[in-house]
Backbone of each chain as ProteinMPNN parsed JSONL, in Angstrom:
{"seq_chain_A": "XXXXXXXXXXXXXXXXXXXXXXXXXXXXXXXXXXXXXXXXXXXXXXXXXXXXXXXXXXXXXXXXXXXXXXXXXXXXXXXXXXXXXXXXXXXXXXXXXXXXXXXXXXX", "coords_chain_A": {"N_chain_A": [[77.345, 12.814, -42.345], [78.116, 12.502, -39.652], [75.456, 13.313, -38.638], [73.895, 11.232, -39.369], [75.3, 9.207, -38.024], [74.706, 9.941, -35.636], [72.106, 9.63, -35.299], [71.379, 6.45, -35.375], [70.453, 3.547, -35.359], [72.245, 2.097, -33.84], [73.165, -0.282, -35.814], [73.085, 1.213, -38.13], [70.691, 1.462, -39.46], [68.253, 4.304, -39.767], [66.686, 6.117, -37.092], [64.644, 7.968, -37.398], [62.486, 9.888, -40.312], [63.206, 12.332, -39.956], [65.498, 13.879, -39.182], [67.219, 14.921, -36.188], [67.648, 17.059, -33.097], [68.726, 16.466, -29.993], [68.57, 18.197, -27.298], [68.913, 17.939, -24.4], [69.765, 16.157, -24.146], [72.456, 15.29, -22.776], [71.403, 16.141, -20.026], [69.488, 14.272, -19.3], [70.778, 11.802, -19.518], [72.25, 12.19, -17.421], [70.555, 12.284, -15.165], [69.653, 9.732, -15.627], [71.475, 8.331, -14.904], [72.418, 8.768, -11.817], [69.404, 8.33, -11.015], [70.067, 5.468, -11.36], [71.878, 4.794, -9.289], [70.576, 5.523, -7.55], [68.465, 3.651, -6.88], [70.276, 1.6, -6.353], [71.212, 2.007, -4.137], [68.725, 1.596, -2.938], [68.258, -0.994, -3.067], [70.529, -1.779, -1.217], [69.678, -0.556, 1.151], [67.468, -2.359, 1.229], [68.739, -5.013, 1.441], [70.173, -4.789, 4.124], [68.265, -4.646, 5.815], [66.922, -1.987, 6.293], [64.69, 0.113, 8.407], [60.981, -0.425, 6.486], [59.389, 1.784, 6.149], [61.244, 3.433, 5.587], [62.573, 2.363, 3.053], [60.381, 2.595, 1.618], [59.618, 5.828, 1.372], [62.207, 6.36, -0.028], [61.607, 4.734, -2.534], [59.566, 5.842, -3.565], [60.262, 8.782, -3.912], [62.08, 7.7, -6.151], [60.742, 7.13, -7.856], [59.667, 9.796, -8.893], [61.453, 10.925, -9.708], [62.188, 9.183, -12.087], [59.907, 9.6, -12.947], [60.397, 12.024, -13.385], [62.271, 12.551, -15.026], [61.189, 11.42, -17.601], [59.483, 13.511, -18.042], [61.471, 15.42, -19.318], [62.69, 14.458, -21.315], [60.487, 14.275, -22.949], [59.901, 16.678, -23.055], [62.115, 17.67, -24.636], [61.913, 15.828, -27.312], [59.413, 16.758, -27.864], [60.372, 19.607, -28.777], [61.979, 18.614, -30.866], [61.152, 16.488, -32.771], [58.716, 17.032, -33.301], [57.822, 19.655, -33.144], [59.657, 20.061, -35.276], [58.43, 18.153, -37.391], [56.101, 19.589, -37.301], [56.857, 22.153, -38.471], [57.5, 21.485, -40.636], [54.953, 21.425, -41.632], [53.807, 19.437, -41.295], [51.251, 19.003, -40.21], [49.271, 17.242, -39.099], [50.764, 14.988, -38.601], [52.114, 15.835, -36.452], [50.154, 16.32, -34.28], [49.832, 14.13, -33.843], [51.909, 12.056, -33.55], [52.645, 13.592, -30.822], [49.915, 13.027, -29.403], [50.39, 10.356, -29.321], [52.983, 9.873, -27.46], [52.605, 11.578, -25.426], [50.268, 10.129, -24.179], [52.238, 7.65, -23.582], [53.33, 8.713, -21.085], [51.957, 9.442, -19.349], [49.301, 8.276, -17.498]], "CA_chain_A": [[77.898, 11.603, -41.714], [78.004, 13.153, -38.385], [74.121, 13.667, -38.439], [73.809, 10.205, -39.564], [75.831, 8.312, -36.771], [73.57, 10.614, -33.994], [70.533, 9.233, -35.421], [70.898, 5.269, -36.253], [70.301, 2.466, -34.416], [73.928, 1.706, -34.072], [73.152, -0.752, -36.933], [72.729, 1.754, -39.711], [68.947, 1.86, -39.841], [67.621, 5.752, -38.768], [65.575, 6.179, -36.127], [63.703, 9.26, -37.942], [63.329, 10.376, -41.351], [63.494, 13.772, -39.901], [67.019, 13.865, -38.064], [67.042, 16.311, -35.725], [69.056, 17.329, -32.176], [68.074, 16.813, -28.471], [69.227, 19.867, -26.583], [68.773, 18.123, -23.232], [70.294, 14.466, -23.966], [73.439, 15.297, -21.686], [70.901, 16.332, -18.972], [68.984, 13.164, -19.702], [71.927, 10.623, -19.387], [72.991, 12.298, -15.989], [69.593, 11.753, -14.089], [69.737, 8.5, -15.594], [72.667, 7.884, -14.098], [71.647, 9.085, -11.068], [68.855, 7.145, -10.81], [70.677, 3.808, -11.015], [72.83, 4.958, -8.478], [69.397, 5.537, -6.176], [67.969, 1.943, -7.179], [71.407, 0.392, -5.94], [71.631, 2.164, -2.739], [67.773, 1.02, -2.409], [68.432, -2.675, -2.97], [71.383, -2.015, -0.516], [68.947, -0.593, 2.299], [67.051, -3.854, 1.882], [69.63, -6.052, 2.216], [70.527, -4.465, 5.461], [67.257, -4.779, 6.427], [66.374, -0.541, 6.493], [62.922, 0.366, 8.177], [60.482, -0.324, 5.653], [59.279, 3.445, 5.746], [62.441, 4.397, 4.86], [62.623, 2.259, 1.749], [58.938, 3.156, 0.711], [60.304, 6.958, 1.137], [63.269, 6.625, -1.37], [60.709, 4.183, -3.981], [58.312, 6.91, -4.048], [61.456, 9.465, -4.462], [63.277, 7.348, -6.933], [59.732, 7.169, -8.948], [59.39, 11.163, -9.148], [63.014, 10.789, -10.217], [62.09, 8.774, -13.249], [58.849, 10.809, -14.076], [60.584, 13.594, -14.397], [63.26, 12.043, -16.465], [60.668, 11.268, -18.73], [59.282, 14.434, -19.209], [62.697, 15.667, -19.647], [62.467, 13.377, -22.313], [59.297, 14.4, -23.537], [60.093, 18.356, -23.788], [63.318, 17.386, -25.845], [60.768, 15.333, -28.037], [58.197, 17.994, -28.216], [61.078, 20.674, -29.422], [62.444, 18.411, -31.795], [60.467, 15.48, -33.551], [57.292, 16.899, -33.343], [58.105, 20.487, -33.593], [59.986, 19.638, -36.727], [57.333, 17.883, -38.189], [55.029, 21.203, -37.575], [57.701, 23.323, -39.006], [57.073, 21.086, -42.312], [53.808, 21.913, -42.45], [53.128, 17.869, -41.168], [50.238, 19.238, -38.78], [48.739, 16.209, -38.785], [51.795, 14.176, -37.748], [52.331, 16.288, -35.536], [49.58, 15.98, -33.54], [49.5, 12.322, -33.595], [52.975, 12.41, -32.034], [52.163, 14.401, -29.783], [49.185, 12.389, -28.346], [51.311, 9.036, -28.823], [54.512, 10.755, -26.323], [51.844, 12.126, -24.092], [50.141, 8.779, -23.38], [53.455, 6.832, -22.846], [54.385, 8.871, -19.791], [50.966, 9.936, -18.697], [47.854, 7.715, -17.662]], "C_chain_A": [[77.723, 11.631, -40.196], [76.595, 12.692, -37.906], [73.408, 12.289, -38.299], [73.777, 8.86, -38.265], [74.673, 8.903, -35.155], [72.359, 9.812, -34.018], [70.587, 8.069, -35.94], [70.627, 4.746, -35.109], [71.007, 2.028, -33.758], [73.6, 0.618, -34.849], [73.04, -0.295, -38.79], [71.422, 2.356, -40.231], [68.528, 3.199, -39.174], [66.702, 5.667, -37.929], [64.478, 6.93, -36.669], [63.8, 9.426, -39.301], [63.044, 11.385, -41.048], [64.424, 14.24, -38.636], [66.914, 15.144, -37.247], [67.882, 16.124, -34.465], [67.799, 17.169, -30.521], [68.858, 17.521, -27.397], [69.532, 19.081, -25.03], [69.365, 16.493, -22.97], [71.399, 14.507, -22.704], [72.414, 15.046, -20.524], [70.151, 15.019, -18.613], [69.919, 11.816, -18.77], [72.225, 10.998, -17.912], [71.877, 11.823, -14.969], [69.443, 10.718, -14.262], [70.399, 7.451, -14.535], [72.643, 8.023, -12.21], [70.649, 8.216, -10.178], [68.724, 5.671, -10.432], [71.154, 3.915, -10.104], [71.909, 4.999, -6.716], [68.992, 4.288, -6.244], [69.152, 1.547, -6.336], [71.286, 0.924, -4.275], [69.659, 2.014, -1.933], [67.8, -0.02, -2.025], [69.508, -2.146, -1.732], [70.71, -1.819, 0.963], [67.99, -1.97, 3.015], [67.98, -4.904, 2.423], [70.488, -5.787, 3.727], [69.217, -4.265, 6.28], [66.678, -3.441, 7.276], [64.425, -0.818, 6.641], [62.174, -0.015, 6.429], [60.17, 0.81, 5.137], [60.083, 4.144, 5.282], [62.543, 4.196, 3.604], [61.56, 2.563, 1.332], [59.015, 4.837, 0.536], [61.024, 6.948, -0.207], [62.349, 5.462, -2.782], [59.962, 4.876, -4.398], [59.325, 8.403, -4.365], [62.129, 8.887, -5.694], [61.933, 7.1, -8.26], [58.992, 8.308, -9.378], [60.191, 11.268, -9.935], [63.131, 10.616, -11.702], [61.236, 9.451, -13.894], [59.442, 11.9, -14.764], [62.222, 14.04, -15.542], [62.695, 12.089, -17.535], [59.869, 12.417, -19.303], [59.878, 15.387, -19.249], [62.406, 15.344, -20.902], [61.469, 13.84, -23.538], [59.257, 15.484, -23.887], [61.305, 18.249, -24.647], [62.535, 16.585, -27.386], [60.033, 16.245, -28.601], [59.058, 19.28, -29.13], [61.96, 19.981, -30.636], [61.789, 17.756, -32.985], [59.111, 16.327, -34.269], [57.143, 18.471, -34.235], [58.697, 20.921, -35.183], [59.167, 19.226, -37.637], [55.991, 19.175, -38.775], [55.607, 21.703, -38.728], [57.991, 22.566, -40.784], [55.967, 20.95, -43.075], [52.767, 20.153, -42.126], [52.104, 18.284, -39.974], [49.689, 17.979, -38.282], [49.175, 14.901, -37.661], [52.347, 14.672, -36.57], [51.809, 16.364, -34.091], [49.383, 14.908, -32.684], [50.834, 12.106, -32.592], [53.215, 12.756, -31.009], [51.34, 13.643, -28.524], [49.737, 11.033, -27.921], [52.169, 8.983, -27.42], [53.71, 10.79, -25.682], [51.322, 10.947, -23.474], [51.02, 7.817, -22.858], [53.321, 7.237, -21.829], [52.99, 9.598, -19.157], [49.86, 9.396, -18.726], [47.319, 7.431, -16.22]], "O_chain_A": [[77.156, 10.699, -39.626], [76.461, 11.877, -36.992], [72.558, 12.069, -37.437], [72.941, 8.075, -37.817], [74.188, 8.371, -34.156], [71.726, 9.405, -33.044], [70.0, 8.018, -37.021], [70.562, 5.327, -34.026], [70.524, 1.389, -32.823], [74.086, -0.117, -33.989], [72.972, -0.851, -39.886], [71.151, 3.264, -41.016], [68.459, 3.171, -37.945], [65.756, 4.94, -38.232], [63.341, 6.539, -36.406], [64.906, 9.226, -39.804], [62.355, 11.857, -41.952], [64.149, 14.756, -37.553], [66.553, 16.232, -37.694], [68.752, 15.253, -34.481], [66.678, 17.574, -30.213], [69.816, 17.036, -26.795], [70.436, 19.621, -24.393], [69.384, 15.854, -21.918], [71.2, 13.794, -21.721], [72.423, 13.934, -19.996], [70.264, 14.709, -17.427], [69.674, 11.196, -17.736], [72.456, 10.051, -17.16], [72.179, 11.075, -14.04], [69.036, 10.139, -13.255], [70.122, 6.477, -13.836], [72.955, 7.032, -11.55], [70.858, 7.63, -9.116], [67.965, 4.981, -9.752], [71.017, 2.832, -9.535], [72.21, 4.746, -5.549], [69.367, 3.712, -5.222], [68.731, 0.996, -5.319], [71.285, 0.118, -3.345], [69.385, 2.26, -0.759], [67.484, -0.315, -0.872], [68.691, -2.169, -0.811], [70.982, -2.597, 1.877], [67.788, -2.422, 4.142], [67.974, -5.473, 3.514], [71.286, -6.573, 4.237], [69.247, -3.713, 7.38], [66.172, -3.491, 8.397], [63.517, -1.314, 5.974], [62.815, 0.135, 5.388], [60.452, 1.099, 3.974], [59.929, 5.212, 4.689], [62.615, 5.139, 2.815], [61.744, 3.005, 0.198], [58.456, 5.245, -0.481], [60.573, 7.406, -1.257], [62.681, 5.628, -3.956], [59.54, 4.748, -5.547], [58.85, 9.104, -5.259], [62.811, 9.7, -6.319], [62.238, 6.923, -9.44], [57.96, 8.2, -10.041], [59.858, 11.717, -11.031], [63.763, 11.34, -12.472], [61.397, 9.904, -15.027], [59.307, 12.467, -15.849], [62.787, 14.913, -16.201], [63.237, 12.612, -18.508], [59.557, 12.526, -20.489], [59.246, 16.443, -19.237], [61.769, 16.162, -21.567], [61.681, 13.76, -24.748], [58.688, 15.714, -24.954], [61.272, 19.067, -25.567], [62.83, 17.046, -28.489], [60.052, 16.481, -29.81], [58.476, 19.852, -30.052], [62.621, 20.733, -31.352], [61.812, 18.307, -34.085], [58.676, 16.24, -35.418], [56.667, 18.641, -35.357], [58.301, 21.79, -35.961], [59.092, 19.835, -38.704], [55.385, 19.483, -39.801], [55.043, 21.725, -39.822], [58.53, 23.076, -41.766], [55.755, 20.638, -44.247], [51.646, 19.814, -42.504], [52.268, 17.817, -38.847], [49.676, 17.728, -37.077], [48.663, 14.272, -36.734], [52.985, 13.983, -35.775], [52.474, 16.439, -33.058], [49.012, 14.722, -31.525], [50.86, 12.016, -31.365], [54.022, 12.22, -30.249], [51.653, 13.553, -27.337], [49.702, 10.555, -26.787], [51.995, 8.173, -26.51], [53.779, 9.824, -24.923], [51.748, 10.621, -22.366], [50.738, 7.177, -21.846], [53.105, 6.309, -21.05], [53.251, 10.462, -18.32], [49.129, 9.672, -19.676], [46.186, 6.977, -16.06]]}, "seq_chain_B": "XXXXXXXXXXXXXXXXXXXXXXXXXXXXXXXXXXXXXXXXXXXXXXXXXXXXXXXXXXXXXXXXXXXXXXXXXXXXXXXXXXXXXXXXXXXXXXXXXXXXXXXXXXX", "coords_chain_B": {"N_chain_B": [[71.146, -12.667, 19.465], [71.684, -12.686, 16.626], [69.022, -11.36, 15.827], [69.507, -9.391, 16.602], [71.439, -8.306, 14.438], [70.628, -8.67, 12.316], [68.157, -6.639, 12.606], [69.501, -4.047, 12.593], [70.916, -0.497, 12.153], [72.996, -0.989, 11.091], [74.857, 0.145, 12.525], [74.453, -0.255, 14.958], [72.245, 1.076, 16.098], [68.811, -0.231, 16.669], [66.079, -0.62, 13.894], [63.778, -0.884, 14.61], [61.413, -1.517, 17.151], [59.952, -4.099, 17.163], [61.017, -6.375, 16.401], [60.99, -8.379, 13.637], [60.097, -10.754, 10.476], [60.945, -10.66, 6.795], [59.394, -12.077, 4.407], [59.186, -11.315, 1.612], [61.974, -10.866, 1.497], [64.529, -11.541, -0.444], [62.797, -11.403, -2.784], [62.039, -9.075, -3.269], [64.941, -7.395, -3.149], [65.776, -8.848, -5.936], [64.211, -7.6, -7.599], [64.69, -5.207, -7.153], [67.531, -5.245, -8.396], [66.78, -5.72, -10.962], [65.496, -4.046, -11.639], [67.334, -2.081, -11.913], [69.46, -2.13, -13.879], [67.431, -2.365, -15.821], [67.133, 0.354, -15.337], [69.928, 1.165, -16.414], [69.888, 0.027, -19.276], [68.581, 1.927, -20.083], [69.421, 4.416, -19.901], [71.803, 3.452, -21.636], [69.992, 3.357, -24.413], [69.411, 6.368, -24.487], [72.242, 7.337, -25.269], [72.944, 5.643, -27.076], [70.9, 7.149, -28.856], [68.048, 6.534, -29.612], [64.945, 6.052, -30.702], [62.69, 8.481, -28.987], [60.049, 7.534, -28.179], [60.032, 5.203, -28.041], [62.244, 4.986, -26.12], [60.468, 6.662, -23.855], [58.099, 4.559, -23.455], [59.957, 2.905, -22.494], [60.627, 4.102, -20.173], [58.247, 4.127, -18.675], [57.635, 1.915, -18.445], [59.529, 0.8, -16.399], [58.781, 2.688, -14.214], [56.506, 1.639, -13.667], [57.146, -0.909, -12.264], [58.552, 0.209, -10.439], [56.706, 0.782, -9.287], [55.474, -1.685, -8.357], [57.709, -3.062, -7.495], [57.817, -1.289, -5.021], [55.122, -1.605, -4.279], [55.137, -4.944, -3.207], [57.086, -4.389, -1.049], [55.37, -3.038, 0.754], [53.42, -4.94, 1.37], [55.125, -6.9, 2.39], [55.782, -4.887, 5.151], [53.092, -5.266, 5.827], [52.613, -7.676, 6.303], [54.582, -8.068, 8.68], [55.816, -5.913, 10.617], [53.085, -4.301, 10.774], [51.276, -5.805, 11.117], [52.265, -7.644, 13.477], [52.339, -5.309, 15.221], [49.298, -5.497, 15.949], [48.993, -8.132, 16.432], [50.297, -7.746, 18.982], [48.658, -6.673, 20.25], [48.439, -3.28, 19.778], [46.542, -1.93, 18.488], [45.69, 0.872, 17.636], [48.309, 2.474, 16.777], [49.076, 0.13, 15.079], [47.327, 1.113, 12.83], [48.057, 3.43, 12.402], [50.499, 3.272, 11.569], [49.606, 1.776, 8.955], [48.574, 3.607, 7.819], [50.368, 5.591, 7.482], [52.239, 4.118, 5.889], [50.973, 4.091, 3.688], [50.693, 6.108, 2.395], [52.877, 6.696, 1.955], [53.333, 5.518, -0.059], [50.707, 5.72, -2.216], [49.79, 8.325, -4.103]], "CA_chain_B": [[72.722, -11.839, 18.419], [71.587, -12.94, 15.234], [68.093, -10.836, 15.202], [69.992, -7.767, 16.407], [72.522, -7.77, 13.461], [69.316, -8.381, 11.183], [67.022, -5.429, 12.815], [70.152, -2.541, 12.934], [71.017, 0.27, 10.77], [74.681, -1.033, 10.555], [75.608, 0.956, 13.39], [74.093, -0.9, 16.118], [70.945, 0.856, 16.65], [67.662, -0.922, 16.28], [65.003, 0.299, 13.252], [62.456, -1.391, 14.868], [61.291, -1.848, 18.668], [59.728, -5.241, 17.393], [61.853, -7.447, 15.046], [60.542, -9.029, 12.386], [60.916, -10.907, 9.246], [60.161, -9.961, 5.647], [59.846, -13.13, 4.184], [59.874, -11.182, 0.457], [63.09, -9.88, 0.633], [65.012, -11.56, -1.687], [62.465, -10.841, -4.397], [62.485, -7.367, -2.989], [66.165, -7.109, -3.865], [66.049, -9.299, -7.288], [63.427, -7.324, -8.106], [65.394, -3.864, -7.176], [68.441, -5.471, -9.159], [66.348, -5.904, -12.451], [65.016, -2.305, -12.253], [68.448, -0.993, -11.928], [69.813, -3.14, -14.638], [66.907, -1.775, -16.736], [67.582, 2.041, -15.889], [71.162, 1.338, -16.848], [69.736, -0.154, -20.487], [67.31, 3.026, -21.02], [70.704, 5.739, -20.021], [72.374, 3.321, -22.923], [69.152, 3.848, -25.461], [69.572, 7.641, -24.789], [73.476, 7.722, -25.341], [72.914, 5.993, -28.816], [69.802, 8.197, -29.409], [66.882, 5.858, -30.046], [63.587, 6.768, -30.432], [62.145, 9.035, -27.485], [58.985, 6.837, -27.853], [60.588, 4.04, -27.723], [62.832, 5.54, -24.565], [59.038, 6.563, -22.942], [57.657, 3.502, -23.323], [60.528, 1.72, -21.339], [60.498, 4.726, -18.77], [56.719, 4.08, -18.04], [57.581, -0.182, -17.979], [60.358, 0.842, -15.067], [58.031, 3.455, -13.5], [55.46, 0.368, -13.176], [58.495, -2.245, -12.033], [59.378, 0.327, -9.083], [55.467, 0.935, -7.833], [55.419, -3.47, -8.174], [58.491, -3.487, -5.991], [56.905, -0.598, -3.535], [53.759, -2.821, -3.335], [55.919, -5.519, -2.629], [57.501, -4.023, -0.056], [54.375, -2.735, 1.425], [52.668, -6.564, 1.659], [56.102, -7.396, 3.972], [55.42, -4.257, 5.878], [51.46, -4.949, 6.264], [52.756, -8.903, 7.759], [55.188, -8.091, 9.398], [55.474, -4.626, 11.639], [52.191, -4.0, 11.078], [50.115, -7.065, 11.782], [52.701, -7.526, 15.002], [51.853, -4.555, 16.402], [48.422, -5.65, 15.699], [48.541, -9.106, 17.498], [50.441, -7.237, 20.287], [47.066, -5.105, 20.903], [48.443, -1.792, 19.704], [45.778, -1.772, 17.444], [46.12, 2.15, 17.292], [49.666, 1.887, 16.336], [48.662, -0.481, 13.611], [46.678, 1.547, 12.202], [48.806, 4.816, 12.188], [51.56, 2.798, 10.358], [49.129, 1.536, 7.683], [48.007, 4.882, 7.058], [51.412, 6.204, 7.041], [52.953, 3.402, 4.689], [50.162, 3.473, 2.273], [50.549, 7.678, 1.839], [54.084, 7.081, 1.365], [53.581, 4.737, -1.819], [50.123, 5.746, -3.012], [49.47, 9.832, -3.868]], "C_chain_B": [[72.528, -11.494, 16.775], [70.047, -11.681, 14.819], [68.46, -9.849, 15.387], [70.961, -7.519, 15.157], [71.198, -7.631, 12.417], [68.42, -7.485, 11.412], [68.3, -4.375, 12.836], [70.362, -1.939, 12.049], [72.421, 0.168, 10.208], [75.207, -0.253, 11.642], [75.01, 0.739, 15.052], [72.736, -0.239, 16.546], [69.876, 0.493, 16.357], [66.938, -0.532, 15.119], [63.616, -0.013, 13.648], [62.531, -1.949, 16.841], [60.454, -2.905, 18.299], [59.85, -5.7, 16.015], [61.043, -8.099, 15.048], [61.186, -9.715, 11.203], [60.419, -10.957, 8.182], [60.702, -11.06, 4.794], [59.602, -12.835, 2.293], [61.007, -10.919, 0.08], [64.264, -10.176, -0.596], [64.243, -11.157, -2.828], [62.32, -9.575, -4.415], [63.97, -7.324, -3.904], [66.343, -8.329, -5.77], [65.157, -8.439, -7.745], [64.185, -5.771, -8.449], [66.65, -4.335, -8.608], [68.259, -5.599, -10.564], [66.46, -4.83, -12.657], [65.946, -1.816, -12.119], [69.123, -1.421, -13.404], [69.06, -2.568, -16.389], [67.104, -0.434, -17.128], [68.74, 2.584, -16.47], [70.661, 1.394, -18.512], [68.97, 1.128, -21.275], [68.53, 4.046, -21.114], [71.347, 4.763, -21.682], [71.607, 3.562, -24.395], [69.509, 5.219, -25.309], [70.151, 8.375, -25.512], [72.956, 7.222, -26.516], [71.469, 6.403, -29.724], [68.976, 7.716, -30.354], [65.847, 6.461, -29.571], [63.245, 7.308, -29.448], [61.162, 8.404, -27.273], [59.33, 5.611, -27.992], [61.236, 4.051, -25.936], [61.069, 5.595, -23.664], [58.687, 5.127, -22.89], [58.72, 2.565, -22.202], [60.693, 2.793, -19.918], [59.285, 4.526, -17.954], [56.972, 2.577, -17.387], [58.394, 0.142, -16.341], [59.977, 1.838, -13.872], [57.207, 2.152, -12.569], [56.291, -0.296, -12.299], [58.563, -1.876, -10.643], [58.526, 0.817, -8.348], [55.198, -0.56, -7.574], [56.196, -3.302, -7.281], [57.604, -2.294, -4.67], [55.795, -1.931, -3.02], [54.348, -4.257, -2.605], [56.492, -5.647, -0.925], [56.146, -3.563, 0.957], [53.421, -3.896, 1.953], [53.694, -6.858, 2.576], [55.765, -6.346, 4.674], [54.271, -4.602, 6.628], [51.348, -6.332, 7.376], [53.493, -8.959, 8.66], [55.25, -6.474, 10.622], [54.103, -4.158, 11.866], [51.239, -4.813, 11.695], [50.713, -7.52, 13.267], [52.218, -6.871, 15.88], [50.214, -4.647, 16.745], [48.389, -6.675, 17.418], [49.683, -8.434, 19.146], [49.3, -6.72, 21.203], [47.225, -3.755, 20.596], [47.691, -1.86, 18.305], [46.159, 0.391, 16.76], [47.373, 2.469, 16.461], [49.408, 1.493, 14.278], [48.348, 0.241, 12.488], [47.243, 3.159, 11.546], [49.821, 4.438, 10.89], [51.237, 2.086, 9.249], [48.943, 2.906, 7.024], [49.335, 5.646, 6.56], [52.296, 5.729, 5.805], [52.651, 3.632, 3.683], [49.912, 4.944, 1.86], [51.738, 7.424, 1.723], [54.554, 6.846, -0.157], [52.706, 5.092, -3.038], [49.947, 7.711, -2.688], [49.121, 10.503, -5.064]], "O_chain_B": [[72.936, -10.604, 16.03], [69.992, -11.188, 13.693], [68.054, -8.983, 14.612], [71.22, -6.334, 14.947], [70.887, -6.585, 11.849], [67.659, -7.32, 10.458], [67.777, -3.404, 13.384], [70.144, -2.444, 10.947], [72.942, 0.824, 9.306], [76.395, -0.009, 11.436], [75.166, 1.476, 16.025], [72.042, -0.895, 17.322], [69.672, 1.042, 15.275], [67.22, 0.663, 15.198], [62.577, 0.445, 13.174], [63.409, -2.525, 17.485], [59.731, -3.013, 19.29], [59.2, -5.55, 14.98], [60.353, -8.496, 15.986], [62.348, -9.519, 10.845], [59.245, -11.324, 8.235], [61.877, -11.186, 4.448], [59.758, -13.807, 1.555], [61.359, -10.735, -1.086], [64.736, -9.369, -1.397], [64.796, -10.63, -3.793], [62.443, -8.917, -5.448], [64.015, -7.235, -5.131], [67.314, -8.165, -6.508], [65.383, -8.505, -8.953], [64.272, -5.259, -9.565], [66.574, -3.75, -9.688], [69.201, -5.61, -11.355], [67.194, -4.342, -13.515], [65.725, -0.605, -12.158], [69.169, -0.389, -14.073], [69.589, -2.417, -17.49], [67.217, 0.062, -18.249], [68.902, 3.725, -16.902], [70.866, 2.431, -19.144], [68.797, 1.322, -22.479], [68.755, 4.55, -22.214], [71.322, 5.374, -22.751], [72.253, 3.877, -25.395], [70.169, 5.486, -26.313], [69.768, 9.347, -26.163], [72.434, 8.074, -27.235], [71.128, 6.062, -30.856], [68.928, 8.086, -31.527], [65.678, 7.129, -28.551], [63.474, 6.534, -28.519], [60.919, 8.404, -26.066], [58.333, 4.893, -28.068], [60.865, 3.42, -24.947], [60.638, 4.657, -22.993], [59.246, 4.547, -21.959], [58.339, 1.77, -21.342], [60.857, 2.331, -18.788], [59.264, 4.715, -16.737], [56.656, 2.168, -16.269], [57.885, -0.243, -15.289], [60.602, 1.885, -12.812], [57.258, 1.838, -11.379], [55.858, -0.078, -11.168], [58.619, -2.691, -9.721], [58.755, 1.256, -7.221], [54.65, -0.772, -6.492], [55.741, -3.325, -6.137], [56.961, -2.641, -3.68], [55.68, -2.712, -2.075], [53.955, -4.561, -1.479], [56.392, -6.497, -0.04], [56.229, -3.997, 2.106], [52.711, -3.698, 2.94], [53.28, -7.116, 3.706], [54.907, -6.892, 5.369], [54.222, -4.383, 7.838], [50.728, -6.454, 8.432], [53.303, -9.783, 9.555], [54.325, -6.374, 11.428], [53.815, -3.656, 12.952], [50.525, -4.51, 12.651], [49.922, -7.753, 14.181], [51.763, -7.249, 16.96], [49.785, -3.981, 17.687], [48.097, -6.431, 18.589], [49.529, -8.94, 20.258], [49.165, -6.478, 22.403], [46.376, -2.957, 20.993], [48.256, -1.839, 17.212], [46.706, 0.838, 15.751], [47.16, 2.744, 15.28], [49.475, 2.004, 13.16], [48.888, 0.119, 11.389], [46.888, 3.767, 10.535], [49.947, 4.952, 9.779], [52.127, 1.69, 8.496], [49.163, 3.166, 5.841], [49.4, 6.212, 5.469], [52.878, 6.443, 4.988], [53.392, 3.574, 2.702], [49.014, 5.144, 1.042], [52.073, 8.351, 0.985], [55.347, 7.336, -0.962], [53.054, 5.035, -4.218], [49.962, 8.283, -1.598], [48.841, 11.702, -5.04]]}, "name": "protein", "num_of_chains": 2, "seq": "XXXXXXXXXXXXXXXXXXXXXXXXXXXXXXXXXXXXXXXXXXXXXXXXXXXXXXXXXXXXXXXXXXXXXXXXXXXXXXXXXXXXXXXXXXXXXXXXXXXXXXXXXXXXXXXXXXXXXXXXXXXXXXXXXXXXXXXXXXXXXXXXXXXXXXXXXXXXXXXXXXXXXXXXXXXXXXXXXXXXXXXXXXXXXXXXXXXXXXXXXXXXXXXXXXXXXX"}
């Protein structure tokens, strides 16, 4: 039940049929958080009309920020989904996952 | 009165030795206010633990969103402080603070 509620949609429908755990979701949610918190105090530099260099500083900071959210993201992925899939012998699917994830956050 | 409250850092001193005006900035800031708006919606995909390729895919869309606003911001930079110091004659100048803007956004 537990395992269930981690892994739906919040409508019921699973995300996976191979449920599994992301070790690094806390860590995840906090740079998220984070993040928004850099976006707002960007918009706030504009509207006070901050050097431009300064805001092109923190946009090119606040877009390292997110990369490396995502491959946060992407090693929690790699140790669970994919890894899992190996560890059933799905080599195939495994791969494919693999190159799917990798092209999202890398081109 | 009015262009010194619009050129200061909030604390009365200048960011610029020749005010200007950045005639994107509202879509600068609507634009910042989406992409925050969005990084809030991807921390809530995390928390109820939807797909990671689903999550990538909207980390890459808000990656894109916040080099659009940079460029953004870098087109008011290029008419305004930079092309000033231009038709001033500090061509040199000019040219320092293109080079410097456009290594801060592109790398």
């Amino acid at each position: 039940m537990l395992v269930l509620a981690e892994h739906d949609h919040g409508d019921g429908t699973p995300t996976h049929d191979h449920p599994h755990t992301h070790r690094r979701r806390p860590q995840v949610i906090a740079r998220l958080a984070r993040i928004e918190g850099h976006i707002r105090s960007i918009r706030q530099m504009v509207e006070s009309d901050r050097d431009c260099s300064e805001v092109l500083i923190q946009i090119a900071a606040v877009r390292s920020a997110i990369q490396n959210a995502g491959k946060v993201i992407l090693e929690d992925h790699f140790e669970s989904c994919i890894v899992s899939a190996a560890a059933r012998g799905d080599h195939d699917e495994a791969i494919e996952e693999f190159k799917e994830a990798f092209s999202k956050l890398v081109y």
